[in-house]
N, C-alpha and C positions, 0 to 999 in steps of 0.2 A: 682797341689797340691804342696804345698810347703814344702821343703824339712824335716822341723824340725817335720811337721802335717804328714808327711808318718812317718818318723821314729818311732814319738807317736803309730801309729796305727798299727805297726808293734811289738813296745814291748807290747801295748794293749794284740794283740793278744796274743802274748807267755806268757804274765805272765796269764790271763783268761785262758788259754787251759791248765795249770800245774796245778792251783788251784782258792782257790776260796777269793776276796777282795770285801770288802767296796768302793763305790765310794772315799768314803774319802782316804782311803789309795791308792788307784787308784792315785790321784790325789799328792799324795805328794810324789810317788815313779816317774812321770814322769812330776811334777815339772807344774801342771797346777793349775786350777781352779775346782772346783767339776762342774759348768753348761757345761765347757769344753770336762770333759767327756760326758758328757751325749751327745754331739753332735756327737763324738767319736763312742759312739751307733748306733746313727743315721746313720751313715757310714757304719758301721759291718753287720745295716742292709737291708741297700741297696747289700750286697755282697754277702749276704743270711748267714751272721754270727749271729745267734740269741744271744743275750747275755738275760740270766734269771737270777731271784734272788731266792736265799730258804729263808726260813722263817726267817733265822737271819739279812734278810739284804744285803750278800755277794753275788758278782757276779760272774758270769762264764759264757761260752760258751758253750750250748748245744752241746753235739757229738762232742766236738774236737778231742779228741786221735781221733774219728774215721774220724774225715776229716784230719787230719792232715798222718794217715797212710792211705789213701784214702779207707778206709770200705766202703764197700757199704752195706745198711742196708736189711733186709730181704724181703719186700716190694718190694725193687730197684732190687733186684736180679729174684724174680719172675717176674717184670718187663722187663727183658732184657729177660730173660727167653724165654719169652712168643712170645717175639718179634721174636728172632733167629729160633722158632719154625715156625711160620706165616709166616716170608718172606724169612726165610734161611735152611728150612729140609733138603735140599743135602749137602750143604757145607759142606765140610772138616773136615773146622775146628767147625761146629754146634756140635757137639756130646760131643769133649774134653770140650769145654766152657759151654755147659748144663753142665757135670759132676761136673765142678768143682765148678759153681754156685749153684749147686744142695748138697754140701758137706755135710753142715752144717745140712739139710734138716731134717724132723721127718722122723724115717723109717717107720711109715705109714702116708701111703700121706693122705690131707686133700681131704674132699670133690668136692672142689673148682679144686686143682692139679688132681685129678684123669679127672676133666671135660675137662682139659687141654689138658692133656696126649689125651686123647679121641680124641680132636678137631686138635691135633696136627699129629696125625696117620691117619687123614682124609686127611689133606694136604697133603700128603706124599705123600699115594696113589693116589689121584687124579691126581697129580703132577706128577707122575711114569705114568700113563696113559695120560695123553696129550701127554706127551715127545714121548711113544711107541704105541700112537692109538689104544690105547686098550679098551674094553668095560669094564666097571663096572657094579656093581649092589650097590646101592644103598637103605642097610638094617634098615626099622624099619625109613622109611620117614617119618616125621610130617606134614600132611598136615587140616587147619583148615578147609580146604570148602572140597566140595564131599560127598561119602556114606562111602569111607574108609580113615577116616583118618590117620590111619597107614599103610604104605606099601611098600613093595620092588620096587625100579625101575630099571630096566635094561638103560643104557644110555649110550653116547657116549659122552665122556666128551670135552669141548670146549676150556674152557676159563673162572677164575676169574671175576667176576664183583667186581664192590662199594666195593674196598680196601679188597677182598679179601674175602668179608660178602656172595657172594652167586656165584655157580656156575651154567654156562651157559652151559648148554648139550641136544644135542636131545635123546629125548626119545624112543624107537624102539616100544610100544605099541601104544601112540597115535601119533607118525610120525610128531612130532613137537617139533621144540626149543621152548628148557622152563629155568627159571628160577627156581633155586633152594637154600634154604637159608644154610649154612653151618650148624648154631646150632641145623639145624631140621633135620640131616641127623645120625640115632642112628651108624652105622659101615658103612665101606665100607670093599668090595670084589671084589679085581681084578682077570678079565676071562684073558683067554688067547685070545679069541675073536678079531680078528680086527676090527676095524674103516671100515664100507662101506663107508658110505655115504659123497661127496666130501660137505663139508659145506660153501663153499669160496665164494660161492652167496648168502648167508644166510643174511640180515640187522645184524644192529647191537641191540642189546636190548634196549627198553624206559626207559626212568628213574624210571616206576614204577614198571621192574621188566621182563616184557613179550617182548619176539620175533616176530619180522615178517618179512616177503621182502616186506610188504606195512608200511608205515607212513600214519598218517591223523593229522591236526592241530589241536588245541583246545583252548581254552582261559579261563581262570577260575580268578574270582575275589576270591580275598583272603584275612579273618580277620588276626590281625596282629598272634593271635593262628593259625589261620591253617597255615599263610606262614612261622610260628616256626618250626610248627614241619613238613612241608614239605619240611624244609632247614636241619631239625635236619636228618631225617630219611630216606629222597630220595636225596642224596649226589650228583646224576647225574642230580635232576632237577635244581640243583643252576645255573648253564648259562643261563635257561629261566625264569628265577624271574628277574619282573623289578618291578618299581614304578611310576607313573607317579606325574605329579605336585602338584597333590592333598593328594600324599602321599599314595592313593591306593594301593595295593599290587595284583600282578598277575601272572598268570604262563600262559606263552604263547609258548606255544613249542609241540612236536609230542606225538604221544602215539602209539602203536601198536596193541593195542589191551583195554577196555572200561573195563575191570574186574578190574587191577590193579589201576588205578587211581578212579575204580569208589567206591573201598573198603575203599578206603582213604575219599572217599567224603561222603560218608554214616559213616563213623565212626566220623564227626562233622557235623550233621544236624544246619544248620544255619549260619555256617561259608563259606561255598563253593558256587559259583555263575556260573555257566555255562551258559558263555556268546557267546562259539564258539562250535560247536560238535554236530551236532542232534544225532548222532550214540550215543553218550555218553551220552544224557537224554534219548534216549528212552530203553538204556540200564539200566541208576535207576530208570528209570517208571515202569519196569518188576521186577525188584529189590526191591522195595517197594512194590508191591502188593502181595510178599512172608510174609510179614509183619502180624503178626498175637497173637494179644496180649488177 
């Protein structure tokens, strides 16, 4: 960039972030051409400097004073917020940096913040229990299949999955790892209870969610919708999505269990092709004949 074109785009900025000009007067304070600026724009907004006009004409820089005194906007704060909550509830310094993000804040929180708070007390404790092997309970479960879709689970908590969206714990009533999704979990309550069970033989969980100490293959043809939203919403099956030359789409990798992927595959009739698996068709052949309209 040549020396004179920074300079211009340097007094750009500063005279746009004090007040508000005409290209035209633009143009004749920094001794160019009026299409000149407008190229000038073009630059500000590559830098993510938006320049707007008001009704008369006159330009200006959206949100200077506050990029210029580095404001972060309300949005941006419950954004960090939220973050520091999800991957950082012990840290030191998470508490001071919530408060102070939090200043400005309504003193009653929104709907949205209280869901926060909620999700964010969940981590904590969970978090407080891995570290000390401690059992939980698990109050006001959301669960959509079964007779009770609501209900307490006693667990022995494991390990985070899929960025932190569900955790991994056995269960002491049915004596199996299972997958649990964070948002469906209404409170947690930590026992004093220890951790029995040594879990360090235990596989790792399938990308759709279910544990085992067995794997089995499977291969599934997929329209470009189902390999969307199998890339959108199962984040662990993206290593086994290929293509081949025809541009087909598939998902070639383990399962552990025929429920989880099979929930997926009934919920787009006509998109999913089970080219590998008997276990997993003769598990949507019994799955469909619940079917009853």
């Amino acid at each position: 960039m040549k020396r004179e074109k920074a300079e211009n785009l340097i007094r750009l900025i500063s005279l746009l972030s004090t007040r508000k000009l005409k290209v035209g007067e633009l143009a004749k304070l920094l001794n160019v051409q009026t299409k000149q600026i407008r190229r000038y724009y073009q630059v500000l907004d590559d830098l993510n400097l938006h320049v707007d006009e008001d009704l008369d004409g006159r330009c200006f820089i959206f949100s200077a004073d506050k990029i210029q005194k580095a404001l972060l906007e309300q949005e941006e704060k419950n954004w960090i917020y939220s973050i520091i909550k999800l991957h950082a509830p012990n840290h030191p310094f998470s508490t001071s940096i919530g408060h102070k993000l939090q200043q400005n804040a309504c003193p009653l929180p929104q709907p949205e913040q209280l869901s926060d708070l909620r999700i964010a007390d969940i981590f904590e404790k969970i978090t407080r229990a891995i570290e000390q092997r401690t059992r939980i309970i698990l109050l006001d479960y959301h669960s959509p299949s079964g007779t009770k879709t609501v209900s307490n689970r006693l667990v022995e908590p494991l390990e985070f999955l899929d960025d932190h969206r569900q955790l991994k714990a056995y269960e002491i009533a049915s004596r199996k790892v299972k997958s649990f999704k964070i948002d469906r979990i209404g409170k947690v309550q930590r026992t004093e209870e220890p951790c029995t069970k040594n879990h360090n033989s235990i596989s790792q969980t399938d990308p759709f969610g279910f544990s085992s100490t067995k794997f089995s293959l499977i291969e599934l043809q997929l329209s470009p919708l189902a390999k969307d939203l199998l890339y959108e919403n199962h984040p662990l099956a993206r290593p086994y999505l290929v293509q081949n030359e025809k541009k087909y789409h598939y998902y070639s990798g383990p399962i552990s269990n025929p429920i989880g992927v099979g929930r997926f595959i009934l919920g787009l009739p006509g998109h999913v092709k089970v080219l590998k698996g008997e276990h997993l068709k003769e598990y949507l052949r019994l799955e469909i004949q619940k079917y009853d309209f």
